[in-house]
N, C-alpha and C positions, 0 to 999 in steps of 0.2 A: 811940504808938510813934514814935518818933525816926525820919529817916532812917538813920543810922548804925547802928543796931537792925534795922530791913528792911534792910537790906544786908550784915551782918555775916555772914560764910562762907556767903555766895550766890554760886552762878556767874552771869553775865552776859555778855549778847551787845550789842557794840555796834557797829551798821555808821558807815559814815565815820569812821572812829575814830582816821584817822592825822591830821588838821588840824581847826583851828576847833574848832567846838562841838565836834565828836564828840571831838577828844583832852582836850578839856574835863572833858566827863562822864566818862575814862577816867582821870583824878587827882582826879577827885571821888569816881565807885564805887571807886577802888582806898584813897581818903582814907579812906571809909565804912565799910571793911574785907572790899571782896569777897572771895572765897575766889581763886575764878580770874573772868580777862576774858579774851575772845575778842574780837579787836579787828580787825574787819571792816573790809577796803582794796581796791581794785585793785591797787595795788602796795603786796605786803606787804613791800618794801625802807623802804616812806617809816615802818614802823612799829618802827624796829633802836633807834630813841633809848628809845621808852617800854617797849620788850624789855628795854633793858641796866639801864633806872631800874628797872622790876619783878618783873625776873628769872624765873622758871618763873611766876607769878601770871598774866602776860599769853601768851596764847597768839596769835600772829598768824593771822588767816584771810582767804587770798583769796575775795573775793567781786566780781563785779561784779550789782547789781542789774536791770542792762536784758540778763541772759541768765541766763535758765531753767535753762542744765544747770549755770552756775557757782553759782545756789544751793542746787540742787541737790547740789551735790560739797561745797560748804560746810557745810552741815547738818547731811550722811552723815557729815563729820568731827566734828562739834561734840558731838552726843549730847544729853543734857536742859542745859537751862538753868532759871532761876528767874526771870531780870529779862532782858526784849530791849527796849534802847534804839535804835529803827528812825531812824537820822538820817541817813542818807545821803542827797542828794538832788543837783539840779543846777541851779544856775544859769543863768537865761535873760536872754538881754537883749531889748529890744521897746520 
């Protein structure tokens, strides 16, 4: 099975989703033929470019992962998914 085969009219969640990798993977599953993404941000403002490029397919969702009730509200909105791309992370310097 292809990737584009596994991905083909799957929903999908992916956190980080507005820069770097994560908006990466978000023109890749969307290349691959997801159904809908769910495109996990802190500020779902930074996510209006790949809204207007994918139109209803891409669903914005605030999330922030260092608070419990926001993924919790995140979730409550999202419903099932088939594929969660977990990339959000943070950068440390040391």
């Amino acid at each position: 099975m292809t990737v584009h085969e596994a991905l083909a009219g799957k929903t999908v969640f992916i956190t980080g989703a507005n820069r770097g990798i994560g908006a990466s993977f978000v023109d890749a599953v969307m290349a691959a033929g997801a159904a809908r993404v769910h495109a996990g941000a802190r500020d779902i403002a930074s996510l209006e470019e790949p809204r207007a490029t994918y139109g209803d397919r891409l669903a914005p969702v605030r999330i922030d992962l260092a608070d419990p009730a926001s993924i919790d509200a995140a979730c409550a909105g999202i419903g099932e998914v088939d594929v969660l791309i977990s990339n959000a992370g943070r950068g440390g310097g040391g």
